[in-house]
TORVEX-635366 format. One record per residue (C-alpha): residue number from 1; residue in three letters; chain; x, z, y. Coordinates in steps of 0.2 Angstrom, whole numbers, plus 5000, padded with zeros to 4 digits. Layout:
BEGIN
[NUM; "Ala"; "A"; [X; Z; Y]]
...
***
This chain:
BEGIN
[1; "Unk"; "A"; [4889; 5125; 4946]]
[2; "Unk"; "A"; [4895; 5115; 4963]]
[3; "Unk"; "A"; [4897; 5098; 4959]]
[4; "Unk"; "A"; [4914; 5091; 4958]]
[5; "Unk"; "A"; [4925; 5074; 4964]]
[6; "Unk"; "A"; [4943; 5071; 4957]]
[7; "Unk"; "A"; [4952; 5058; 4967]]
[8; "Unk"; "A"; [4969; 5053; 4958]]
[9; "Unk"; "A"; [4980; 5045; 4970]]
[10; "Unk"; "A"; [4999; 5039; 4966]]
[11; "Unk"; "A"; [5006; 5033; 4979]]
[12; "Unk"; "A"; [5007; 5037; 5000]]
[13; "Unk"; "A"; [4993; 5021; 5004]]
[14; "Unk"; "A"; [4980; 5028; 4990]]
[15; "Unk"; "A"; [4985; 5047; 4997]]
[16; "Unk"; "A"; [4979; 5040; 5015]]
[17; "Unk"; "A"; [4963; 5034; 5007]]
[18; "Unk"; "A"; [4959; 5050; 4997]]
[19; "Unk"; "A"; [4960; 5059; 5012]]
[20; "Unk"; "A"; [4948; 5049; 5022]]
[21; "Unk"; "A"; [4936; 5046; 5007]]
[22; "Unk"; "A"; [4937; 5065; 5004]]
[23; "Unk"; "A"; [4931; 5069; 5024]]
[24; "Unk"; "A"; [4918; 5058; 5020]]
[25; "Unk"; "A"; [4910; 5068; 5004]]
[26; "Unk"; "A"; [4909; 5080; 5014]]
[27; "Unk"; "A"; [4900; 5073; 5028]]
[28; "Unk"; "A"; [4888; 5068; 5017]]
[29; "Unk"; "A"; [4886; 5083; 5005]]
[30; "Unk"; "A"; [4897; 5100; 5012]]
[31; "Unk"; "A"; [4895; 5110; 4996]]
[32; "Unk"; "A"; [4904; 5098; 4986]]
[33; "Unk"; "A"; [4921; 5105; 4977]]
[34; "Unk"; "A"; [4937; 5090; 4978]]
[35; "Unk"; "A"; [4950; 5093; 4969]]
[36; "Unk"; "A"; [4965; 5079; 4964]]
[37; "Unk"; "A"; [4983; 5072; 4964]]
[38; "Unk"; "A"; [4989; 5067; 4981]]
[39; "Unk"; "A"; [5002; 5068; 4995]]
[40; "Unk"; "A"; [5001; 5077; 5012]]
[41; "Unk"; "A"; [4986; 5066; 5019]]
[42; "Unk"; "A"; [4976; 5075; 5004]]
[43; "Unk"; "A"; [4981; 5091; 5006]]
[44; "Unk"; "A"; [4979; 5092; 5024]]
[45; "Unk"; "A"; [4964; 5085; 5023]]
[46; "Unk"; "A"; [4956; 5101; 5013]]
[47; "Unk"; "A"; [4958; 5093; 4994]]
[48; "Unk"; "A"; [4962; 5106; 4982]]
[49; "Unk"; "A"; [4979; 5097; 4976]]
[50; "Unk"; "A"; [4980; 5098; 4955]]
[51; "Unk"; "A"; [4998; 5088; 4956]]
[52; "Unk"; "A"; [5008; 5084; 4971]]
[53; "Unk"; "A"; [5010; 5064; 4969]]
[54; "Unk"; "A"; [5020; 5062; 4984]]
[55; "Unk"; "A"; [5037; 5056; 4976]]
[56; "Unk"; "A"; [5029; 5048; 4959]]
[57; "Unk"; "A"; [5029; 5029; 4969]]
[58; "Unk"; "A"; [5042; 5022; 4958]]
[59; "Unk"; "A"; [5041; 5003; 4954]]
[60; "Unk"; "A"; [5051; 4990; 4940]]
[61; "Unk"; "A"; [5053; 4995; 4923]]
[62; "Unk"; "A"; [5071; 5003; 4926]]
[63; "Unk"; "A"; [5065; 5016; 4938]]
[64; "Unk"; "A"; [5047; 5018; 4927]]
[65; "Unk"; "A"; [5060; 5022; 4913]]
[66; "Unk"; "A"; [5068; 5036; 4923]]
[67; "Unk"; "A"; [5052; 5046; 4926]]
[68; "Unk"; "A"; [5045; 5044; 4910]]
[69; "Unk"; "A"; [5042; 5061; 4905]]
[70; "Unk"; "A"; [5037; 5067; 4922]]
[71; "Unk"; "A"; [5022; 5054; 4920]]
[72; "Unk"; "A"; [5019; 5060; 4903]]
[73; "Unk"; "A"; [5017; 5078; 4906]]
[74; "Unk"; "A"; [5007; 5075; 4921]]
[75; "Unk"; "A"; [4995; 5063; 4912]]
[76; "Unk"; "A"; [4992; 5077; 4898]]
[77; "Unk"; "A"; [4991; 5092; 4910]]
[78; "Unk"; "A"; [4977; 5080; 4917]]
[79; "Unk"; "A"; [4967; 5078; 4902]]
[80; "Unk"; "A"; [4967; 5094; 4897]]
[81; "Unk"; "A"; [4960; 5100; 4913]]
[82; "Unk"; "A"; [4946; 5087; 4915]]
[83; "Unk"; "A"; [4941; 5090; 4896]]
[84; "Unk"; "A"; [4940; 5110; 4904]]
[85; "Unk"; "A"; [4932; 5108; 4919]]
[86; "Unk"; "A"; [4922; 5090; 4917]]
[87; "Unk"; "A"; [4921; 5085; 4934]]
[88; "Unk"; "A"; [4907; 5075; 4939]]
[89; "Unk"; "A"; [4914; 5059; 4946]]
[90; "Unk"; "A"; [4932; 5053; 4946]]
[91; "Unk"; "A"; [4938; 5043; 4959]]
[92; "Unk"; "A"; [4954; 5032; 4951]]
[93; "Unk"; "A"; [4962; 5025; 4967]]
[94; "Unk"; "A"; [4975; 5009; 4964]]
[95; "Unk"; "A"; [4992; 5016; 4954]]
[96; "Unk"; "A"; [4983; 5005; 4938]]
[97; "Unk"; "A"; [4997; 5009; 4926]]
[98; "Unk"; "A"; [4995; 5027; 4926]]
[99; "Unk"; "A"; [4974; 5027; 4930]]
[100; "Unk"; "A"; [4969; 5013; 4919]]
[101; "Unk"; "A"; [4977; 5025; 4904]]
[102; "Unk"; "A"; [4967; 5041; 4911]]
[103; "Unk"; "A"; [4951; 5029; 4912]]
[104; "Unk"; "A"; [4951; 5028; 4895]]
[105; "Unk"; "A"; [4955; 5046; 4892]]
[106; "Unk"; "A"; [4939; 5049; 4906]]
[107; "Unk"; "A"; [4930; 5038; 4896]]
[108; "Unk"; "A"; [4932; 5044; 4880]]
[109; "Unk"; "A"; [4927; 5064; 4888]]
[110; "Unk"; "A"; [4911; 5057; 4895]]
[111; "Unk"; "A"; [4916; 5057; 4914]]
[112; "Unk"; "A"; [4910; 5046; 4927]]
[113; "Unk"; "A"; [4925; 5034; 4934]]
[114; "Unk"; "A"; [4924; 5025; 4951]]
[115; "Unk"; "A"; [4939; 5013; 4952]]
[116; "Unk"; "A"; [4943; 5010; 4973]]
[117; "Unk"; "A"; [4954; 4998; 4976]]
[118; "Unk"; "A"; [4955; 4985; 4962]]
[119; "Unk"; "A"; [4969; 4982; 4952]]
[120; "Unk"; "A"; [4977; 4964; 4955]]
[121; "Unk"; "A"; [4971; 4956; 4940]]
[122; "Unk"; "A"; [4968; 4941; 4947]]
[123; "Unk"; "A"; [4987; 4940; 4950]]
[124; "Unk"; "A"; [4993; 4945; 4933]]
[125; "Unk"; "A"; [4988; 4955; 4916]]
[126; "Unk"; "A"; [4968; 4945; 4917]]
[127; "Unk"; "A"; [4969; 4956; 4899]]
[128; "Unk"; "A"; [4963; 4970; 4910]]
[129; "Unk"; "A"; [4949; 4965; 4918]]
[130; "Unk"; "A"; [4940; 4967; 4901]]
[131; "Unk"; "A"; [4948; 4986; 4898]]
[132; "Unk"; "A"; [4942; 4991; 4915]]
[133; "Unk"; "A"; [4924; 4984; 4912]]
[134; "Unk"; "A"; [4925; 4997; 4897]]
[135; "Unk"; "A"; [4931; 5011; 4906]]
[136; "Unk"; "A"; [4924; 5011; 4923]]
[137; "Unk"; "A"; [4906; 5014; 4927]]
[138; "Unk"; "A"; [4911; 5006; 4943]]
[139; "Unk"; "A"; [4922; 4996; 4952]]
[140; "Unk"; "A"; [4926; 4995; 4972]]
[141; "Unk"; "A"; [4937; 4979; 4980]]
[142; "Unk"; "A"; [4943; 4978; 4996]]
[143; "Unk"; "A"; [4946; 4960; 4997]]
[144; "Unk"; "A"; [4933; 4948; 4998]]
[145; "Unk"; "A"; [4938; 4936; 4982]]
[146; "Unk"; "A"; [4938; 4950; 4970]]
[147; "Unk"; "A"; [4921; 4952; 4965]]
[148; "Unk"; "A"; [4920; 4934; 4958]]
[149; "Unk"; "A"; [4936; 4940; 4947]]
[150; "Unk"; "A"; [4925; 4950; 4938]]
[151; "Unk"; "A"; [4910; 4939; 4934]]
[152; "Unk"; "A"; [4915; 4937; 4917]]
[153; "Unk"; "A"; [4911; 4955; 4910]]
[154; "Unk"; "A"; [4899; 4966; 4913]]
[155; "Unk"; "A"; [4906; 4978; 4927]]
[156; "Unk"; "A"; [4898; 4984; 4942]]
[157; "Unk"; "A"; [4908; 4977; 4956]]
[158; "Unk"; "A"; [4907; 4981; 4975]]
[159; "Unk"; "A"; [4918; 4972; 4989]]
[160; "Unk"; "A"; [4916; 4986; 5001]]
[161; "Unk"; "A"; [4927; 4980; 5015]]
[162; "Unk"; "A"; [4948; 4985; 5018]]
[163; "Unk"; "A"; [4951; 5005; 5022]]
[164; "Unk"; "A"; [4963; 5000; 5036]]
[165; "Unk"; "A"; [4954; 4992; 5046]]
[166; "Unk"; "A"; [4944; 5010; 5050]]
[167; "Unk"; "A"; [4961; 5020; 5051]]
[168; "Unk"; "A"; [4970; 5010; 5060]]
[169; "Unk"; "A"; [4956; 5007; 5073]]
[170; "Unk"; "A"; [4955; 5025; 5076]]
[171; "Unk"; "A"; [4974; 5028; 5076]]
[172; "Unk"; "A"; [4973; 5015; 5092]]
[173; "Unk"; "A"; [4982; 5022; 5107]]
[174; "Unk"; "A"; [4975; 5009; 5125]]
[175; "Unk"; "A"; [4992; 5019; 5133]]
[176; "Unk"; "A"; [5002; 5008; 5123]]
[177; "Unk"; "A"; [5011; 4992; 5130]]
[178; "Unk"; "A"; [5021; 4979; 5119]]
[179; "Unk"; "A"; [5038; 4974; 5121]]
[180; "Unk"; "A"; [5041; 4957; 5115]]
[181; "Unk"; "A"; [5060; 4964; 5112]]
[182; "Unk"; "A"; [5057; 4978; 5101]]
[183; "Unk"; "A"; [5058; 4972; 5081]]
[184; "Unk"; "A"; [5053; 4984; 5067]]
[185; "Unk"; "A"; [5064; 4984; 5053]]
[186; "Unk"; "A"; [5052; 4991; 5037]]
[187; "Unk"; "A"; [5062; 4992; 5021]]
[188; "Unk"; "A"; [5050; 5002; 5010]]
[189; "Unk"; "A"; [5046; 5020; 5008]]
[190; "Unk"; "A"; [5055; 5019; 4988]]
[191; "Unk"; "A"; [5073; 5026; 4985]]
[192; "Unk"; "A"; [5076; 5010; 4974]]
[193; "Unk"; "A"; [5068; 4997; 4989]]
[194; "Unk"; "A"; [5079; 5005; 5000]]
[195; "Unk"; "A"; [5094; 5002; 4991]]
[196; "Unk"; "A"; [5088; 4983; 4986]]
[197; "Unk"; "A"; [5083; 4978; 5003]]
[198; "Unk"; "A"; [5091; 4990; 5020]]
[199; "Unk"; "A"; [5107; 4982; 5018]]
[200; "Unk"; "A"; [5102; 4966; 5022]]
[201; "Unk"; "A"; [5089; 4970; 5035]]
[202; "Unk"; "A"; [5100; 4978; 5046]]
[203; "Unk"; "A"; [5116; 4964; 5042]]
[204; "Unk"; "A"; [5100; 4952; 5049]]
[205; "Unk"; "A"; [5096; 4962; 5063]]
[206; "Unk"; "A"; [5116; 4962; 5068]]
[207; "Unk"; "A"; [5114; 4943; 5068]]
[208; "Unk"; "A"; [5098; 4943; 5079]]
[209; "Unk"; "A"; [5108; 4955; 5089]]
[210; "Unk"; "A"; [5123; 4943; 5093]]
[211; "Unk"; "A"; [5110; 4929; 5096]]
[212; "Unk"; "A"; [5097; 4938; 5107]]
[213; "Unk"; "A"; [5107; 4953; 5116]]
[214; "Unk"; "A"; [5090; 4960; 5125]]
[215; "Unk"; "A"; [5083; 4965; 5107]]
[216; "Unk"; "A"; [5080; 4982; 5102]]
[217; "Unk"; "A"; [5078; 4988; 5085]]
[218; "Unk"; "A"; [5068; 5002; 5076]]
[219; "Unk"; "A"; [5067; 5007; 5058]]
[220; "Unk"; "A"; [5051; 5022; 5056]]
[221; "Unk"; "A"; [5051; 5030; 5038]]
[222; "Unk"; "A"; [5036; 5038; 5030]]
[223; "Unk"; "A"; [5046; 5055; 5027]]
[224; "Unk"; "A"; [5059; 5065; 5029]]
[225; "Unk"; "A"; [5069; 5062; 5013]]
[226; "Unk"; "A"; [5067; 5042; 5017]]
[227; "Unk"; "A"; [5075; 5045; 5033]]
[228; "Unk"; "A"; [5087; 5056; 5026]]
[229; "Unk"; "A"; [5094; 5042; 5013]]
[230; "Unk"; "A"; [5093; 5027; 5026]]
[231; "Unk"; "A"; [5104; 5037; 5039]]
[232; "Unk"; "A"; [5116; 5039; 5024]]
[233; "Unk"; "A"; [5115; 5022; 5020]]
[234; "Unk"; "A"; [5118; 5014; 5037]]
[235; "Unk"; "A"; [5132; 5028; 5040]]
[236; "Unk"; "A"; [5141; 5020; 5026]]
[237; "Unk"; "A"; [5137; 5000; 5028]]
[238; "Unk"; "A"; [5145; 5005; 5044]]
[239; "Unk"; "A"; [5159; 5009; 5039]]
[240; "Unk"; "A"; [5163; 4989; 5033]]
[241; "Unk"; "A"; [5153; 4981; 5045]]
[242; "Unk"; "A"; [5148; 4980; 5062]]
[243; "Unk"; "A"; [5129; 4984; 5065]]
[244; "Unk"; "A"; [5118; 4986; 5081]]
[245; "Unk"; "A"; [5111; 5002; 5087]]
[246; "Unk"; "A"; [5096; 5008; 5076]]
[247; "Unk"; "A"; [5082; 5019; 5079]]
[248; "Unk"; "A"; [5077; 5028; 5065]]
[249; "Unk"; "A"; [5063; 5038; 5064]]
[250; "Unk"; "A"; [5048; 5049; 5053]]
[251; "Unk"; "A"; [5031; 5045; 5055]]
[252; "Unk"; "A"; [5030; 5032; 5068]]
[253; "Unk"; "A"; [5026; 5016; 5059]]
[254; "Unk"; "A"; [5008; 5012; 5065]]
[255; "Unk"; "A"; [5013; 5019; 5085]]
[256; "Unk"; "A"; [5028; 5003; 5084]]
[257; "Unk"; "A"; [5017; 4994; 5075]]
[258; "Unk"; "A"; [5008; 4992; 5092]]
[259; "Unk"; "A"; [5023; 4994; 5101]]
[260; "Unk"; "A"; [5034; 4979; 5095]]
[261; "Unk"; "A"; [5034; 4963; 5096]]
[262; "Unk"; "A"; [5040; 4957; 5079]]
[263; "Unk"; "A"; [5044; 4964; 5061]]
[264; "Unk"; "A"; [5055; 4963; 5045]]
[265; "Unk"; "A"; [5047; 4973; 5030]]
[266; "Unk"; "A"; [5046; 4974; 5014]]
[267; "Unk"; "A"; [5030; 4964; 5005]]
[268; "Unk"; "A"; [5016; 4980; 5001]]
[269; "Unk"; "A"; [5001; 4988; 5012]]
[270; "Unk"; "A"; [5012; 4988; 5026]]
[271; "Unk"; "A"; [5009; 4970; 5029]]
[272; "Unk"; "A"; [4990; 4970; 5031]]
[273; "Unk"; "A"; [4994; 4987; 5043]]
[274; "Unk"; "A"; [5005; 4973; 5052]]
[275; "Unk"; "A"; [4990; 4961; 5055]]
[276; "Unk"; "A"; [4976; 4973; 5060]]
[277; "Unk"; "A"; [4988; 4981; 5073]]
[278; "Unk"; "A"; [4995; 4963; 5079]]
[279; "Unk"; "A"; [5013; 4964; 5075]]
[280; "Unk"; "A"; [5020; 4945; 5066]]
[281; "Unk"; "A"; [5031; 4951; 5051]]
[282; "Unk"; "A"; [5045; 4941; 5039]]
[283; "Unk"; "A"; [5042; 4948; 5024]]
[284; "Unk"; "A"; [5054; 4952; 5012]]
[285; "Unk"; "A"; [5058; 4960; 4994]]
[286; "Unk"; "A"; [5069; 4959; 4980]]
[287; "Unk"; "A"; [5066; 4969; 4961]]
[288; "Unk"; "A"; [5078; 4972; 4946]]
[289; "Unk"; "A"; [5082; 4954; 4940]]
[290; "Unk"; "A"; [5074; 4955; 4922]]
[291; "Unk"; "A"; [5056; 4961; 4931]]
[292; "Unk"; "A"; [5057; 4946; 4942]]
[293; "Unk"; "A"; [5061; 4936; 4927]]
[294; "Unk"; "A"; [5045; 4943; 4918]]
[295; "Unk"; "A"; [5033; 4943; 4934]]
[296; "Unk"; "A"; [5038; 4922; 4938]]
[297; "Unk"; "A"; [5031; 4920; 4920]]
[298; "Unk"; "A"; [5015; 4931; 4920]]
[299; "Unk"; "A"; [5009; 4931; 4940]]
[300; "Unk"; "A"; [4997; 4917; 4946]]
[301; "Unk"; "A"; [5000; 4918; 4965]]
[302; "Unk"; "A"; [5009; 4906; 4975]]
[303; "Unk"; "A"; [5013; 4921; 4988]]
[304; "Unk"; "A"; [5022; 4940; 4986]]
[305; "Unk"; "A"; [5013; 4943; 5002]]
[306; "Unk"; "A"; [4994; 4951; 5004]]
[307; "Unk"; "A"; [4992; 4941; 5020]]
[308; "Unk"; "A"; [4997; 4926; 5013]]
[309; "Unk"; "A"; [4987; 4929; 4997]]
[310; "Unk"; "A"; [4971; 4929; 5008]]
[311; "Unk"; "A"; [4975; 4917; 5021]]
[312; "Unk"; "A"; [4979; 4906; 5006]]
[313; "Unk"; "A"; [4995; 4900; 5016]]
[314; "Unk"; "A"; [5010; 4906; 5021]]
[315; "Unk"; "A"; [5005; 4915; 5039]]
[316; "Unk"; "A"; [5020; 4929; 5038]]
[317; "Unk"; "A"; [5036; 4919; 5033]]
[318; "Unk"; "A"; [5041; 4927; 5015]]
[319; "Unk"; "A"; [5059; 4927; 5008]]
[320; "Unk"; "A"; [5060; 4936; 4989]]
[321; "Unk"; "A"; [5074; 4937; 4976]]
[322; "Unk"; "A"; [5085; 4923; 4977]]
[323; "Unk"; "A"; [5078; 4919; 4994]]
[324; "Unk"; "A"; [5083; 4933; 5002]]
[325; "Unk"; "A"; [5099; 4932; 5010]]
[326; "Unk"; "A"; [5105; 4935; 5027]]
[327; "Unk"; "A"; [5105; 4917; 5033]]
[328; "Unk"; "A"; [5087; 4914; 5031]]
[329; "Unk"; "A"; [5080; 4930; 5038]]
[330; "Unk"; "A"; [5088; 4927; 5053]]
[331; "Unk"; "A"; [5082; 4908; 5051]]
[332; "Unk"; "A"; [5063; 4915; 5048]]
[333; "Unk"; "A"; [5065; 4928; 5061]]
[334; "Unk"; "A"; [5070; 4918; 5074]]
[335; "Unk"; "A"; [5054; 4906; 5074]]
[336; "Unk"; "A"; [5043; 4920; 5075]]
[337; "Unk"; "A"; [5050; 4930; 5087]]
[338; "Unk"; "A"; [5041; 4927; 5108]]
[339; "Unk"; "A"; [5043; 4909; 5111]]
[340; "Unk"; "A"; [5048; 4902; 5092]]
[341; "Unk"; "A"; [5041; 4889; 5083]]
[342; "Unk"; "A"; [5028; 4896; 5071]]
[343; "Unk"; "A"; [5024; 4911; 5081]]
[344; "Unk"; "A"; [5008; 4904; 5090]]
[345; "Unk"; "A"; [5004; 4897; 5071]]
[346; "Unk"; "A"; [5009; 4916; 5063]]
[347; "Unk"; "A"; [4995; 4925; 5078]]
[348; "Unk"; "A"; [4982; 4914; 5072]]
[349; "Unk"; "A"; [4982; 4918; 5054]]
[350; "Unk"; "A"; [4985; 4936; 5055]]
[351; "Unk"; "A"; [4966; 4937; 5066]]
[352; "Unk"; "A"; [4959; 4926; 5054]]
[353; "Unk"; "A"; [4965; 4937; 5038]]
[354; "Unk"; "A"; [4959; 4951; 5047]]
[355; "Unk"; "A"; [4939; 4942; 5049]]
[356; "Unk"; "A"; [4939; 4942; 5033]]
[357; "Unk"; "A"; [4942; 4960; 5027]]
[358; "Unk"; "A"; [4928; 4969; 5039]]
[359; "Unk"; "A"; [4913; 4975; 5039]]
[360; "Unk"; "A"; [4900; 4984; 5050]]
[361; "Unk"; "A"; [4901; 4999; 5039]]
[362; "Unk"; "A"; [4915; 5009; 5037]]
[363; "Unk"; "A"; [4923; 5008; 5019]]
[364; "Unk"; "A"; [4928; 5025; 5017]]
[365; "Unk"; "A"; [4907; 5027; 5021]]
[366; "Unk"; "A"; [4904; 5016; 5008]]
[367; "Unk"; "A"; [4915; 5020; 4993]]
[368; "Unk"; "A"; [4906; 5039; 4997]]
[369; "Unk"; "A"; [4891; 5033; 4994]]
[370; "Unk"; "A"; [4894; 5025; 4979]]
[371; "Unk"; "A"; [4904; 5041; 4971]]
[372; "Unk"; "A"; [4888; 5050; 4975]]
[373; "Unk"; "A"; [4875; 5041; 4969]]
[374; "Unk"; "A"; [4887; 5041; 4951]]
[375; "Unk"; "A"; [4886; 5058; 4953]]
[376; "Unk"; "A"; [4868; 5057; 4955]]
[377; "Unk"; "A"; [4865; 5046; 4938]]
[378; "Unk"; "A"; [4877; 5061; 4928]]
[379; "Unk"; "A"; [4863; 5073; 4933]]
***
């Protein structure tokens, strides 16, 4: 029988990384049969898609709540199949509420489980770095502290570098030219981060408007539907308010990422993206107000920001919950933007966060490897 790779994948980052880690399997060893949950990236990448995952990236309690039984009847169709078919490996990647669960459940069945990208247990629930050590046979970080977060169970543990850096390098276009005038406005590819944090976004960028007439502004979406909702959204703040001309596309992010000259985005993957492609962000996000209650008792971190996380410092100005009002985006915004007070500062941090997430290897090549040689030990 061909030897077989799941890759699970929840989310439109983890759907990127499945795709590229798939091309790699099958650099290294043709015959191999993929199969998994993912998105488009996935499925256009030749995966055999189980379950489409590409509108299961919900986030808070409230909106887990609401897809409950969607997550339940997936997660058992899931387990029936790998107790049918007993792939050799599966490759879990991020999305820990819904993979640490089908860890076990692997676990239990006798199936190989190779975790890439490393939950955030060094930022809350440290309870799970012990359940993980049970279930995983082995484990793949992509930043460069995470290994050490491990060191008190027994859990094979690689740092094997930050996925993006390889994409995004790639996906470089030389033709392109930055305008110092051009500001990204990133509110999230989730229907409820949409809601929470477009209005404001664009009530900021109609400030920066008034202040700085030469700017332009730009708000790419991940997909069609996202567009669809913003448009109706900004259709109707416009109809109270008076808001400056907005471009809003599908598919562009990384293209303006190289383009503009400054950023407003929501806190997530899209802020390392932001880094490695050179664009200084203020970063932004706001939650259901009893999950931010729960996270300011349980998280350890001083930042909401993955850059700042590494940096150890605040390198993109950050305004969450509370924070986040109009005044003080505008406030942050403006000493990033060409010629501000911290922008020099902001340019200086992002390329040394950036130093410390490569490698000479690609990591796609890397976490390949690694699913291989588990596949190996199974034989």
């Amino acid at each position: 029988m061909s030897e077989t790779v799941w890759i699970i994948a929840g989310e439109t980052s983890g759907d990127g990384y499945g795709a590229r880690l798939a091309a790699e399997l099958w650099r290294k060893r043709p015959e191999l049969v993929v199969r998994g949950m993912g998105g488009p990236a996935m499925a256009k990448a030749g995966v055999d898609i189980m379950i489409d995952s590409s509108e299961l990236g919900v986030v808070g309690l409230v909106e887990v709540f609401r897809h409950i039984f969607t997550f339940i009847r997936i997660f058992q169709q899931l387990v029936r199949r790998a107790s049918k078919e007993r792939p050799d490996v599966v490759v879990l990647i991020d999305y820990p509420g819904f993979n640490l669960r089908f860890a076990k459940r692997l676990h239990a069945l006798g199936i190989r489980v190779v975790w890439y990208i490393s939950p955030q247990v060094w930022a809350w629930k440290r309870g799970r770095i012990h359940k993980l050590a049970a279930y995983v046979d082995k484990m793949l970080a992509i930043f460069p502290f995470e290994p050490e977060v491990y060191a008190e169970v027994d859990l094979d543990v690689s740092f094997i570098g930050h996925p993006l850096l390889e994409e995004l390098e790639e996906g470089r276009d030389p033709e392109l030219v930055r305008d110092p005038d051009t500001v990204l406005l990133l509110p999230g590819s989730r229907r409820m981060e949409l809601a929470r944090l477009l209005p404001d976004l664009v009530r900021t960028a109609a400030i920066l408007k008034q202040k700085h007439p030469s700017l332009t502004f730009v708000m790419p979406l991940p997909r069609p539907t996202t567009r669809d909702l913003a448009l109706k959204m900004l259709d109707e703040l416009r109809g109270t308010e008076k808001l400056p001309d907005i471009q809003v596309e599908v598919g562009t992010t990384r293209m303006w990422m190289q383009r503009a000259g400054t950023g407003l985005a929501a806190t997530g993957t899209v802020t390392v993206e932001a880094a490695i492609l050179g664009v200084p962000l203020v970063t932004v996000y706001r939650v259901n107000w009893l999950v931010a209650k729960l996270a300011r008792l349980i998280v350890r971190l001083d930042y909401a920001t993955m850059v700042n996380i590494i940096g150890g410092r605040e390198i993109f100005p950050e305004r969450v919950q509370e924070d986040m009002t109009v005044p003080k985006l505008v406030e942050a915004m403006e000493s990033i933007l060409p010629g501000g007070a911290r922008r020099e500062e902001t340019l200086t941090g992002m390329r040394e966060t950036v130093a410390t997430l490569g490698g000479n290897v690609p990591a796609s090549a890397r976490v390949a490897q690694c699913v291989l040689e588990q596949i190996d030990r199974s034989e």
